[in-house]
C-alpha positions in Angstrom: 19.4 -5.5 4.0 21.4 -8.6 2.5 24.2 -7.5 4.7 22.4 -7.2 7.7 20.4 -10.4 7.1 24.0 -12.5 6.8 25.3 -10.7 9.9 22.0 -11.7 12.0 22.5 -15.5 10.8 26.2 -14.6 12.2 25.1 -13.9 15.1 22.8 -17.1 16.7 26.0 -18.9 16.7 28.1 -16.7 18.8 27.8 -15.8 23.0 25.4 -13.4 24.3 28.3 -10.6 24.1 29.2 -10.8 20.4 25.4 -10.8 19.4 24.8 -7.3 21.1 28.0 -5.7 19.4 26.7 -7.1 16.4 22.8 -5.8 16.7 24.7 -2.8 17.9 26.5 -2.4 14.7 23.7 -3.3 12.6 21.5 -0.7 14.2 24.2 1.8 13.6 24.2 1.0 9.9 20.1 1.1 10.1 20.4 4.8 11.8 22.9 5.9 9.1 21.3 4.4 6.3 17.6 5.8 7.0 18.5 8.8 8.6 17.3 8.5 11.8 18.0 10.6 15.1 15.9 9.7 18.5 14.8 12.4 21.1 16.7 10.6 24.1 18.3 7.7 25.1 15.5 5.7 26.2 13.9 6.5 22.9 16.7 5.1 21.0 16.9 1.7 23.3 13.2 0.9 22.8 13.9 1.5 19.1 16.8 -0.5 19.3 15.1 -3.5 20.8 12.3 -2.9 18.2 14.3 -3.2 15.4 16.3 -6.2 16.5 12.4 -7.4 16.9 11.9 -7.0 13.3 15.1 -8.1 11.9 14.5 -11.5 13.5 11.0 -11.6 12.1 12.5 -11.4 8.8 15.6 -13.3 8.7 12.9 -15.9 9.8 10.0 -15.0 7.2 12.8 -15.1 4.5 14.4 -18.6 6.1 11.0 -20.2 5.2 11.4 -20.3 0.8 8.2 -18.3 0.0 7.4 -16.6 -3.4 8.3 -13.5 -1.7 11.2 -11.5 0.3 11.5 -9.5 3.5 14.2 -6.7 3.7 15.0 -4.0 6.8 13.4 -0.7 5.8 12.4 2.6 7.0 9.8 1.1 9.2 11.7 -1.1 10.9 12.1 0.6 14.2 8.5 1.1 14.6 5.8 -0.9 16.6 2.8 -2.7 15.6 1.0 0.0 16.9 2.6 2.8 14.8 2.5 0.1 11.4 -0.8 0.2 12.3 -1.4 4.3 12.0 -0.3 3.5 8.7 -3.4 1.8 7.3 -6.0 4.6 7.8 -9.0 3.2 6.0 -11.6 3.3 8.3 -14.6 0.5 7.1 -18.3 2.2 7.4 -22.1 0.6 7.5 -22.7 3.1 4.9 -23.6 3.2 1.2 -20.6 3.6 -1.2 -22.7 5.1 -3.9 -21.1 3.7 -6.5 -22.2 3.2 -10.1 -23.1 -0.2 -11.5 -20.3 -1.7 -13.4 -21.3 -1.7 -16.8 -20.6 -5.0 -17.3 -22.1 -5.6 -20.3 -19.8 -3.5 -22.1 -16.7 -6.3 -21.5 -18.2 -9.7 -22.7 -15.8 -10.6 -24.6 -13.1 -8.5 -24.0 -9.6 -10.0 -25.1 -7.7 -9.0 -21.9 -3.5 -9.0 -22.1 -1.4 -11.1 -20.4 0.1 -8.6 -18.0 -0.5 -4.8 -17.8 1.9 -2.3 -16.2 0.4 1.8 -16.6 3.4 3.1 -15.3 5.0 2.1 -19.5 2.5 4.5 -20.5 3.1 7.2 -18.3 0.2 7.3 -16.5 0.9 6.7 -12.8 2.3 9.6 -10.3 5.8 8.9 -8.2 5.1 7.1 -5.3 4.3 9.2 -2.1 5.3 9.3 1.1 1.8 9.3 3.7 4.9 9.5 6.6 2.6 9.0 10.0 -0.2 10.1 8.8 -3.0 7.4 8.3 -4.4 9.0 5.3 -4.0 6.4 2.8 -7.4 6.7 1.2 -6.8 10.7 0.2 -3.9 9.0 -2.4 -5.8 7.0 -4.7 -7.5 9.5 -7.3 -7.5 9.3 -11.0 -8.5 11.9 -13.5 -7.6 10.3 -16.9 -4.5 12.8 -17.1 -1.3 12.6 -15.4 -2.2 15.5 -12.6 -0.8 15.4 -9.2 -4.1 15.9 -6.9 -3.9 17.2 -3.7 -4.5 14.9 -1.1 -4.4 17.5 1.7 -7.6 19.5 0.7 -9.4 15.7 1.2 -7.6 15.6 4.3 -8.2 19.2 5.9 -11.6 19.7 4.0 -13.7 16.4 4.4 -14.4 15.9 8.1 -18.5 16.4 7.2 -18.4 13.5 5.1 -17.1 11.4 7.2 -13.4 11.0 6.6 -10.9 11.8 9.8 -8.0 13.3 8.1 -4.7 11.5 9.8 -7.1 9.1 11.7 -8.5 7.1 8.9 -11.3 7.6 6.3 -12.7 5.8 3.1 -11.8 7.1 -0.5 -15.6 6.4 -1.4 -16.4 9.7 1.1 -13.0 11.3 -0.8 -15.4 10.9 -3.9 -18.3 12.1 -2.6 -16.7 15.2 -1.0 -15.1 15.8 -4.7 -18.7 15.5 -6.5 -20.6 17.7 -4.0 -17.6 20.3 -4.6 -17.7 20.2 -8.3 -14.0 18.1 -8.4 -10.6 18.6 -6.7 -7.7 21.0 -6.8 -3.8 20.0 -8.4 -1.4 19.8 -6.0 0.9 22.7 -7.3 -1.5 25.2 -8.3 -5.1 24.8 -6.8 -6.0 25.3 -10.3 -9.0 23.9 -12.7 -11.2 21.5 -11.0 -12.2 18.1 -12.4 -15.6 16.8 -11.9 -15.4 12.8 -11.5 -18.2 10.2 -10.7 -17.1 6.8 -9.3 -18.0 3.1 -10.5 -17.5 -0.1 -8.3 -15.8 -3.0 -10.0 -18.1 -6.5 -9.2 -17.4 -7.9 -5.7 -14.3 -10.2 -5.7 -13.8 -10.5 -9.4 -10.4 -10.9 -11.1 -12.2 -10.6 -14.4 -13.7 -7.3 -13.9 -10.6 -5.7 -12.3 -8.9 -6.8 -15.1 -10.8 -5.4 -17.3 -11.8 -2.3 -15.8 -7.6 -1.5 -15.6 -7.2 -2.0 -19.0 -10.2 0.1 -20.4 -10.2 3.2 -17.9 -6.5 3.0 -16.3 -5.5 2.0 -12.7 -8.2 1.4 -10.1 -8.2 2.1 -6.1 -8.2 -1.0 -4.3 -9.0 -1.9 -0.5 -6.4 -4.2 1.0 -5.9 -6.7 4.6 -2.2 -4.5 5.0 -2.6 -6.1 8.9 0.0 -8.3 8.8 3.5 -7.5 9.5 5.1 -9.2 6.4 3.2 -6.7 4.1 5.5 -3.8 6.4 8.5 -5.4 5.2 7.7 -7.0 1.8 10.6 -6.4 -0.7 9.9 -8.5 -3.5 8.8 -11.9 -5.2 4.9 -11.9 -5.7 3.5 -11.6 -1.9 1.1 -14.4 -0.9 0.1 -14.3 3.0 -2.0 -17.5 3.7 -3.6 -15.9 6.7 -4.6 -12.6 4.9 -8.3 -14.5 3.8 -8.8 -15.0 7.2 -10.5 -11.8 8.3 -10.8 -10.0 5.3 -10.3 -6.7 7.2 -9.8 -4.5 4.4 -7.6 -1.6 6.4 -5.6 0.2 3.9 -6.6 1.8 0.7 -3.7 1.9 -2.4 -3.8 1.8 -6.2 -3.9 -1.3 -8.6 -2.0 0.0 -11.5 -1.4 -3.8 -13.9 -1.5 -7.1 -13.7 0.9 -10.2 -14.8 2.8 -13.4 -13.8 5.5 -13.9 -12.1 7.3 -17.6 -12.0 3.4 -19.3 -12.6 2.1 -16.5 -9.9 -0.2 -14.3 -11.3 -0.1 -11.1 -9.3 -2.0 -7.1 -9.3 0.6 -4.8 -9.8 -0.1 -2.2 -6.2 1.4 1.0 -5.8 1.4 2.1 -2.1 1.9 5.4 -0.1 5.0 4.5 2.4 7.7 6.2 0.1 9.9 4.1 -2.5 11.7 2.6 0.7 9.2 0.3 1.2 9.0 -2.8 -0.8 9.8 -2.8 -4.8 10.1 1.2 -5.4 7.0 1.7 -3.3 5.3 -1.3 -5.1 4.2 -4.7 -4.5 3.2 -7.8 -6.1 0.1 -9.4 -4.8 -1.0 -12.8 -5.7 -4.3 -12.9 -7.5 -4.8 -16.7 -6.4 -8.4 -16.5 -3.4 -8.6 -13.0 -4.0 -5.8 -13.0 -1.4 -5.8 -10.5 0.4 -8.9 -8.7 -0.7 -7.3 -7.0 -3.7 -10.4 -7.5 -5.9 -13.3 -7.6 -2.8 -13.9 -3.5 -2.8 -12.0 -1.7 -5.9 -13.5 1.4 -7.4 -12.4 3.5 -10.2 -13.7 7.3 -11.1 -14.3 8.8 -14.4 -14.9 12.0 -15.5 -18.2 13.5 -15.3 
């Protein structure tokens, strides 16, 4: 991405011919590099042009000197449209039926500095969700290291709500677990474990905090809708106009906390493979809930 970043700044200083060899090169690379193959020729111009769309979004994003980097990765020859298939949380008028937070159970909890569950262990590899916008089936927690299986939520769920590929909310995914007396492991369909869910307080840092630290990490709601979150690489990721909306669109999985050059960030494990951002992680600033992070997180424990 470094390479192709320098070649791009290259390339605004030479005629109208040398710039298409050069994206021509550069999307070579791209195709080697990610594997990619396209069904015809008019498929492989528009993602040409749409990943010479994106490069120039981020050699200009990372131009700017903000506490976070862009870099070229799998999705960059994809539209807004399909980025957007990718954040299949689908927001409801409906109850989440959460239990209280039993708050008083942390006054005057010493919280640590920074937190990372993935020291200890306790965090599965990161997934790939591919095209499938089915984000919210990847965020259960059973208090042992268990792959779930995310596609009996997907197939089996439709009566509570949920739309398999076309969205859903991991509240529902809870619900559909309870009524069903828990959920299956990936690997073996075997034992089921019964879990009942708790909502962490509206908006607060404190109780997120606190809730990671005494019952592991916590499924968050996130604003994914902006197109530097697609590309993010690393640095802690602050996007002024992501408390704008607050459209929470995407569900993933706060798994610690820390600081990062005076930045204190959540520590978010995604579901677009580890070629996206940090490993399949991002940092995101804890400053104005930014974001949303801390607006609709949720954490299960066992019944």
């Amino acid at each position: 991405s470094t390479f192709i970043t320098c070649l791009l700044a290259r390339a605004s200083s030479f005629g109208s011919l040398e710039t298409d060899h050069i994206h021509h090169h550069l999307f070579h690379r791209y195709k080697e590099r990610f594997g990619k193959s396209y069904s015809s020729e008019e498929e492989h111009e528009h993602r040409k042009r749409t990943f010479i769309h994106n490069m120039r979004f981020v050699h200009s994003r990372n131009r700017a000197a903000l506490s976070y980097m862009l870099a070229l990765n799998h999705l960059a020859d994809r539209t807004p449209q399909e980025l957007a298939a990718l954040r299949g949380r689908r927001r409801s008028r409906a109850p989440n039926n959460g239990q209280r937070f039993p708050t008083e159970l942390y006054t005057g909890l010493i919280l640590p500095e920074s937190l990372d569950w993935r020291l200890y262990g306790a965090v599965t590899p990161v997934k790939d969700q591919a095209v499938c916008g089915s984000c919210w089936s990847f965020r259960g927690r059973t208090g042992v290291l268990t792959p779930l299986s995310q596609q009996v939520l997907i197939d089996c769920s439709w009566g509570f709500g949920n739309y398999a590929c076309d969205g859903g909310e991991e509240w529902r995914a809870y619900e559909w677990i309870m009524k069903h007396g828990g959920i299956a492991s990936t690997e073996s369909y075997g034992p089921y474990l019964g879990q009942v869910r708790v909502a962490v307080p509206l908006g607060s840092a404190v109780a997120l905090k606190a809730a990671l630290v005494k019952h592991g990490p916590v499924a968050v709601n996130i604003d994914a809708s902006h197109k530097s979150f697609a590309f993010y690489a690393n640095g802690v990721y602050e996007e002024p106009r992501c408390n704008e909306t607050m459209v929470l669109d995407h569900a993933v999985l706060a798994v610690g906390y820390g600081v990062l050059h005076g930045k204190s960030y959540w520590l978010i494990k995604n579901s677009w493979s580890t070629y996206w951002g940090n490993d399949g992680y991002i940092l995101m600033a804890m400053k104005d809930n930014n974001c949303g992070v801390a607006t609709a997180a949720s954490f299960p424990i066992l019944a």
